[in-house]
N, C-alpha and C positions, 0 to 999 in steps of 0.2 A: 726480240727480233732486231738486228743490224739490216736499218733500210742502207744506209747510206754512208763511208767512212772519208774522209776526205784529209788530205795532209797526213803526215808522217808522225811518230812518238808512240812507240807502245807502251812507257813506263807512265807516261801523263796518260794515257787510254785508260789504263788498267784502274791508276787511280779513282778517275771520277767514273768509271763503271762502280767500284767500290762505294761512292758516294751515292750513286745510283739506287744501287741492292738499297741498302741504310734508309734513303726516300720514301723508298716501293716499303721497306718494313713498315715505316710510318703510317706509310697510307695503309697499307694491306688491315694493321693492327685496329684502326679506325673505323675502317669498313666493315672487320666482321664486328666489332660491336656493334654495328647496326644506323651509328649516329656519329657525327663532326661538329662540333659546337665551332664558328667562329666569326665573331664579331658579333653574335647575336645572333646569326643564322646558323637554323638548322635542317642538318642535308640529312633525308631519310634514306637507308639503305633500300635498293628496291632488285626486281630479279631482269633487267637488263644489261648490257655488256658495252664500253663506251673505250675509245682508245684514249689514252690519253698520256702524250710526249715529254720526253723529258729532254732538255737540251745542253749536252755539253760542251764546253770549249776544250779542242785539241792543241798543240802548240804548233803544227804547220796548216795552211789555208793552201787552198790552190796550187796551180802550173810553181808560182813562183815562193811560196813559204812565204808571202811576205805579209798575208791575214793568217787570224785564227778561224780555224774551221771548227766543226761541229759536229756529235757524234747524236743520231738520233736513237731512243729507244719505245717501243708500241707497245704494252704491253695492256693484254684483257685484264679487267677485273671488271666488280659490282657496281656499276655506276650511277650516275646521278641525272634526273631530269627537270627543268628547270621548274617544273609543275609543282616539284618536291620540295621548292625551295619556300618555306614562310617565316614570318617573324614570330619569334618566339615570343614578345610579350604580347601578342594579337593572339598567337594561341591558348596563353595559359589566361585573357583575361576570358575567351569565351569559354572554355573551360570548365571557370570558375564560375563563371553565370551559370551556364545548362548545370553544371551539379547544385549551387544552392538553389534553384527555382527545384530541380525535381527531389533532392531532399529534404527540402525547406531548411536549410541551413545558413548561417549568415557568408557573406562572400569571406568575408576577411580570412573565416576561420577554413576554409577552402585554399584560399593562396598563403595559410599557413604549409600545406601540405606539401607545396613545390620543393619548400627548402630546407623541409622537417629531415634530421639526422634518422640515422636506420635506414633498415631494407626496406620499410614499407610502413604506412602510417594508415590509421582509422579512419575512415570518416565518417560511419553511423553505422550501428547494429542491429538486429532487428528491422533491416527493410525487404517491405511485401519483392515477391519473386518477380511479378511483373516492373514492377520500378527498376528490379536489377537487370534484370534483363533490355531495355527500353538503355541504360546505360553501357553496357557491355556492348551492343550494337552501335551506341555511338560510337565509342572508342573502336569498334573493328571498322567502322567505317571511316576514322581517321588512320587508320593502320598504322595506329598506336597499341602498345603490350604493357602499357605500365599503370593498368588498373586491372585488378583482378576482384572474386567475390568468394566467400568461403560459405556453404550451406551450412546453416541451424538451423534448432525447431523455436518453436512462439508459441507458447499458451495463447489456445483459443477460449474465450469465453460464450457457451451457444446461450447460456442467460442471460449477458449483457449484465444490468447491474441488480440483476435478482442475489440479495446477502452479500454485495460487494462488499461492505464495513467487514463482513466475518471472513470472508474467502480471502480478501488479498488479492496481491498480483505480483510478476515478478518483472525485473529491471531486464534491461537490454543484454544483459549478460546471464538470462536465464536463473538469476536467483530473486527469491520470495521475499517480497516488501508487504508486511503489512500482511496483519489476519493469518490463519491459516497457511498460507504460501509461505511467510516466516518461520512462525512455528515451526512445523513438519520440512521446513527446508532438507533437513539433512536425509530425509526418506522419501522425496517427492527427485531430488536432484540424478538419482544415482550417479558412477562415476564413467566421466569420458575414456574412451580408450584411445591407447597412443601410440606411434608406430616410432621405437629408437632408433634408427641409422647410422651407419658412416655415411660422408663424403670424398668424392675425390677432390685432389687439388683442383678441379675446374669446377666446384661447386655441385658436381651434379650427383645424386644419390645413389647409393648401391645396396638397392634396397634387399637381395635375394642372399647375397652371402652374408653382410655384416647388417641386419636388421632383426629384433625382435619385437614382436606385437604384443599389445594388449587387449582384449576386446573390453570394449564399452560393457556397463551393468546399465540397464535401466530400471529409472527410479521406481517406487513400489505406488502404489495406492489406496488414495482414503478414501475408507468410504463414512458418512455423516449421520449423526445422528438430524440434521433439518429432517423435514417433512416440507418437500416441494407447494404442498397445496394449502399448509398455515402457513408457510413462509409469503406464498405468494396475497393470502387475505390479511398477514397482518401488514404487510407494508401498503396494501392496499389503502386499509381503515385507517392508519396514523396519517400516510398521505393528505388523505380524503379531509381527516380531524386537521393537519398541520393547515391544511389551506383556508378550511374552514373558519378557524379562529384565529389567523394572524398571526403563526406562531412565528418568534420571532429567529430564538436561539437551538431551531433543530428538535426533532423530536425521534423516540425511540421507544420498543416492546420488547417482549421477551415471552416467548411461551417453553415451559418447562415441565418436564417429570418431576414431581416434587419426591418420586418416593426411590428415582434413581440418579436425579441428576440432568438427565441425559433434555441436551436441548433441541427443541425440535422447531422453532424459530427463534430468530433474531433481526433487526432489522432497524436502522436510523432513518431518516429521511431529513433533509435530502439524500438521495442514493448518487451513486456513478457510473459512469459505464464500466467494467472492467477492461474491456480492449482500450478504451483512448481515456486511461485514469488519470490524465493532466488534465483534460477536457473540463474546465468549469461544470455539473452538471445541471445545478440549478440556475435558472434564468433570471431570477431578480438580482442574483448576485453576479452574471453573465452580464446583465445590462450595468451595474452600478459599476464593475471595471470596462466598460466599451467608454464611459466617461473621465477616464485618467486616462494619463500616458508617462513616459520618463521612470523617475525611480520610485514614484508614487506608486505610479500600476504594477514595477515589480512587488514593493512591498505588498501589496494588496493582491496580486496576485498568488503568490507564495503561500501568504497567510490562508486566504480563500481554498487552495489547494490541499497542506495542511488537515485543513479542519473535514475535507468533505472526505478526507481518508482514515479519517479518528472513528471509532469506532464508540459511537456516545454511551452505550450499556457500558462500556469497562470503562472509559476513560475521561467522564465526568463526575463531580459529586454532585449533590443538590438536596436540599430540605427536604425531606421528606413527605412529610406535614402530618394531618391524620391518616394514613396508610400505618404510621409508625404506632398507631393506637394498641394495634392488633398486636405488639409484643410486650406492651405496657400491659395489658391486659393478662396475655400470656403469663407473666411472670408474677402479677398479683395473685389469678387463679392457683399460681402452683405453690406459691407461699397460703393459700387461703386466707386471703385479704377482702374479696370478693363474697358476699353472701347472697346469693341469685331469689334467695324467695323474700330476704329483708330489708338489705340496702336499696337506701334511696337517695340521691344525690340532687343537690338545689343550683338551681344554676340562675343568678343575677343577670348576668350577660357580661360579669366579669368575675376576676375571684383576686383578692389580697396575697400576696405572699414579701412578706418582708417592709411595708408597704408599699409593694409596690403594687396597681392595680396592672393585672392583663386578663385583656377582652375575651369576650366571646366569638364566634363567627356572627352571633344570634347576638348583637347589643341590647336588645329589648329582654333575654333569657328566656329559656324552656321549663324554668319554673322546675316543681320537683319532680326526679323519671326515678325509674327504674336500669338499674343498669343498662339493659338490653336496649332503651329509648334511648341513654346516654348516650349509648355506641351508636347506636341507628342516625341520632341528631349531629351527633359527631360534636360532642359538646365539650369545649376547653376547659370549663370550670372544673367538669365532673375528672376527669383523666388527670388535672391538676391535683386533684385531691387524693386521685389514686396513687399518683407520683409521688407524693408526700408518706403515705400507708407504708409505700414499698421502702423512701431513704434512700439517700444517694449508694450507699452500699450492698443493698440489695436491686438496684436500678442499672449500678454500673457493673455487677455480677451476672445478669442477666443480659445486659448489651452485647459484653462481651461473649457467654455464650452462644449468643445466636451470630457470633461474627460479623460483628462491626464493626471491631476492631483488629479487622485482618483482611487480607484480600480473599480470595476465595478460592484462588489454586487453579480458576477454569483455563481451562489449553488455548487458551488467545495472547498476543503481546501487547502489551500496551495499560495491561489493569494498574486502576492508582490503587490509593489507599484512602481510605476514610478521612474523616477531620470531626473530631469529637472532642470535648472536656473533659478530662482525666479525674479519674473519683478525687483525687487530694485536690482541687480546687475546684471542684463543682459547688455550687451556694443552694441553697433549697430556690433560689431561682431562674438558678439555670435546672434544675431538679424538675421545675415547676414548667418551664419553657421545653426542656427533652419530653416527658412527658404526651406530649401532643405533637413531638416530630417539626419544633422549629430553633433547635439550639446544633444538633450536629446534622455535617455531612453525609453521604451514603454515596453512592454509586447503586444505579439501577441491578444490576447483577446482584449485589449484596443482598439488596432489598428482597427479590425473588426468590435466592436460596435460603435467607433468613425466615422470607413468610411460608416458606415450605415445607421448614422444621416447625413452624408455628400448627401446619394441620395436618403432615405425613405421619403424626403418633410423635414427633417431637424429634424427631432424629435429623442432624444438620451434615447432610452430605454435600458432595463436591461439583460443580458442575461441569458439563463436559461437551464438547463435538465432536471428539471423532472418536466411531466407536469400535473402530479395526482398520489397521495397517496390513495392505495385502503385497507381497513383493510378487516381480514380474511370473513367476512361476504359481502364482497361485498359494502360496503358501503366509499362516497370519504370522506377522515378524509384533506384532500387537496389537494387545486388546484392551477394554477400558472392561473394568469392572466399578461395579458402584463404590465408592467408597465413602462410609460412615466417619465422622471424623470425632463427633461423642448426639449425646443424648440429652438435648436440653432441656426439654420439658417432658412429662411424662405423657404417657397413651390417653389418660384420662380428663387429663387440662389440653391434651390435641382437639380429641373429641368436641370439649366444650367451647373451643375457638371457633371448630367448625359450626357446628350449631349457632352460635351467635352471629357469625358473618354470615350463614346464610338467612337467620332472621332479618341480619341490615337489609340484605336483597329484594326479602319480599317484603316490609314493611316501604321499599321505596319501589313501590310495583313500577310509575312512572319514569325510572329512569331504566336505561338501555341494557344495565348489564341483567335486568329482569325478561328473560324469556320465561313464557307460562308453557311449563309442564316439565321444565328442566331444571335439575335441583343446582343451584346456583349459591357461593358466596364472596364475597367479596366486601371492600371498601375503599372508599375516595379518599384522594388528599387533595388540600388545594395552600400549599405555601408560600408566605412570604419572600423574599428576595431580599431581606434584610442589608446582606453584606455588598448591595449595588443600590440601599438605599440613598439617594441623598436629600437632605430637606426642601420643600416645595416643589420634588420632583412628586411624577407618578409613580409611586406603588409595581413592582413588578412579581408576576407571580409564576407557580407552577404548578401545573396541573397534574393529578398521576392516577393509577389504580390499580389494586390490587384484587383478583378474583380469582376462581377456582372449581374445578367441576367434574366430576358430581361431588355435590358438596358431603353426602358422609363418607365416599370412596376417592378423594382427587385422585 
């Protein structure tokens, strides 16, 4: 709009109108983006209408041409209100505060985000809907547009940390850390669906003619061989035991199908939550990091986290001690080493081998038993002697056998391996010390599947969780079948394992694994800590057991 023309020049008018147009592009171009950075202030676009003048010089002024006059021009656009006007580093510092307080994140890594390259940066995955929400309304309530939020889903956990060591859990990005959720990743995950597009030059989608879709598959479903209600009494009892006796380094069970495998508990303690698996869950170890801080409490934090995520059945070894009787045994029996109505075994309270003496449990000696007393007493001398009977080459033919020396194949991640002495350098006293279950390593799983072949008829299968993959339509995509892996001892030396170990049972009416009127077998270990021995320290030990039921049908 020409308010006002004043003095004479069309050729100097026309120019700085030209200048003009060029101005108003300026501005015009600024204003629909929304924003004008200058000097540190920033002018928000908003839907009011402001005039605002531009002023040219003409080359004649006035009556007499002897000033320069001025040519005005009014022109609407989107304007600005002073209200609109703030500092930008007052904005981005409170910004940064309201987002690290509500998603507990450190400020720093927050005012990374202002100056971070790309269309758009992260700043945490996996947050509850009401958080996001509670955010989005801040930012509409600063009538800002440059935070937005993308919907995913979050495994819920309704048990918390009932089998957390077995089940797992998955990361902010919807993939399975740990247990199970690892494992079966690739059948629990299914695949996203994705929508192609063009773009036009102004960025904006054209989604109907130049776009094809994908739709999403979801992932399938396992279903488990646990049993809800041993799962929940054995974590109960080890609990109950771990608090009971000071345990120090964690404790763990295992209940199993000896004759398919199929696990129907599992369970370490301390446990975790599965929704907040960072969460320290145990409290003595909760209070001993509240007393660090700096890189101490990382370290010890980490490591503490780490450990309460390991899964102790697969991914520790330890002595076994006398539990390991029961395959010494086993394999004498099936060589006929053993004569159950003749042999009789003397127990000093220690026995020579090489000279070297090792003790008994019993220092004082149980004098002369019968085998069945030997086992029951749980006597090192007598099992020494049987170790001897059987030879390192028939001792380390049977280990093997019962897979000792292998891991076990079960569908978890994280299984070690054994630690045992190899028949070409075993001594008759390491011979003498395996024997009684205090020269090699095991892993609790080993122990179980091996004591299973010990009284299922002798047959060493595979152990397993999950016992069918159902995909979204109902249909099984797999199945576990038992598998046999060989036959290590016979039906007949099964038999007579069970028989003996349930003898240990009742002959020890007194102790817990004796319920009266339920045919029960089983046996104790209680070993060494050898390899954390140091001199004039205390003696560190472990506790374990093995039992079974109904003792002539497990």
């Amino acid at each position: 709009k020409v308010k006002t023309l004043l003095g004479t020049g069309l050729a100097a008018l026309c120019s700085h109108i030209k200048q003009c147009n060029t101005a108003l592009g300026d501005l015009s171009e600024a204003t629909a983006n929304g924003f004008e950075e200058t000097d540190d202030i920033l002018h928000e676009k908003q839907d009011v209408t402001a005039a605002v003048s531009f002023t040219i010089p003409v080359d004649g002024w006035g009556e007499d041409d002897s000033s320069p006059g001025y040519f005005y021009c009014d022109i609407p656009i989107a304007g600005l209100l002073a209200t609109d006007i703030v500092d930008v580093a007052t904005l981005r510092e409170n910004i940064a505060t309201y987002l690290a307080g509500k998603l507990n994140l450190e400020k720093a890594d927050i005012e990374k985000a202002f100056d971070a390259d790309g269309r758009y940066y992260i700043l945490q995955t996996q947050v509850e809907k009401n958080v996001a929400d509670e955010i989005e309304n801040y930012f509409d309530n600063l009538n800002l547009v440059s935070f937005a939020t993308e919907a995913t889903t979050r495994r819920y956990y309704p048990q918390e940390e009932l089998a957390a060591s077995v089940i797992g859990f998955t990361n902010g990005d919807g993939d399975g850390q740990y247990g199970l959720e690892y494992q079966y990743n690739n059948y629990l995950a299914g695949v996203d669906g994705r929508i192609v597009s063009a773009q036009a030059a102004n960025g904006e989608e054209m989604p109907y003619r130049y776009s094809t879709t994908y739709e999403a598959q979801n992932g399938s479903s396992l279903y488990l061989t646990l049993d809800t209600t041993m799962q929940y009494y054995l974590e109960k009892a080890i609990g109950e035991m771990a608090v009971k006796f000071n345990v120090q380094q964690r404790a763990c069970g295992i209940i199993m199908n000896p004759k398919t495998g199929a696990i129907y508990a599992m369970a370490t303690y301390p446990s975790f939550d599965l929704n907040n698996p960072s969460d320290i869950y145990d409290t003595a170890t909760s209070r001993a990091l509240d007393s660090l801080s700096g890189q101490e409490y990382s370290d010890a934090y980490l490591a503490a986290r780490e450990t309460q995520w390991k899964n102790k059945a697969i991914s520790e070894i330890y002595y076994p001690g006398s539990v390991f009787k029961v395959f010494t045994s086993a394999a004498a029996f099936e060589e006929n080493l053993i004569d159950l109505q003749n042999d009789s075994f003397y127990c000093s309270g220690y026995f020579t081998v090489m000279g070297e003496k090792i003790g008994c449990s019993n220092r004082s000696g149980h004098g002369t038993q019968t085998f069945t007393q030997a086992l029951t007493n749980s006597c090192n001398p007598a099992f020494m002697e049987i170790g001897l009977r059987l030879g390192v080459e028939k001792f380390s033919y049977y280990f093997k056998g019962f897979g000792l020396t292998e891991k076990t194949g079960i569908d978890l991640p994280g299984e070690v391996a054994s630690l045992y002495i190899p028949e070409d350098t075993m001594s008759n006293v390491d011979l003498a010390s395996s024997s009684f279950g205090q020269a090699n390593k095991i892993t609790p799983i080993q122990m179980i599947t091996a004591y299973s072949a010990a009284i299922n008829g002798g047959k060493l299968v595979t152990p397993y969780l999950v016992q069918e993959v159902v995909d979204a339509d109902g249909n099984i995509v797999m199945e576990h079948e038992t598998e046999e892996k060989r036959q290590v001892i016979s039906e007949e030396t099964s038999k007579t394992i069970r028989e003996q170990l349930e003898a240990v049972v009742e002959g020890n009416g007194g102790h817990n694994a004796y319920i009266q009127g339920y045919r029960i077998g089983g046996k104790s270990g209680t070993s060494e800590k050898l390899d954390e021995y140091t001199e004039g320290q205390e003696m560190k030990y472990v506790a374990s057991y093995g039992c079974f039921a109904p003792a002539d049908d497990p």
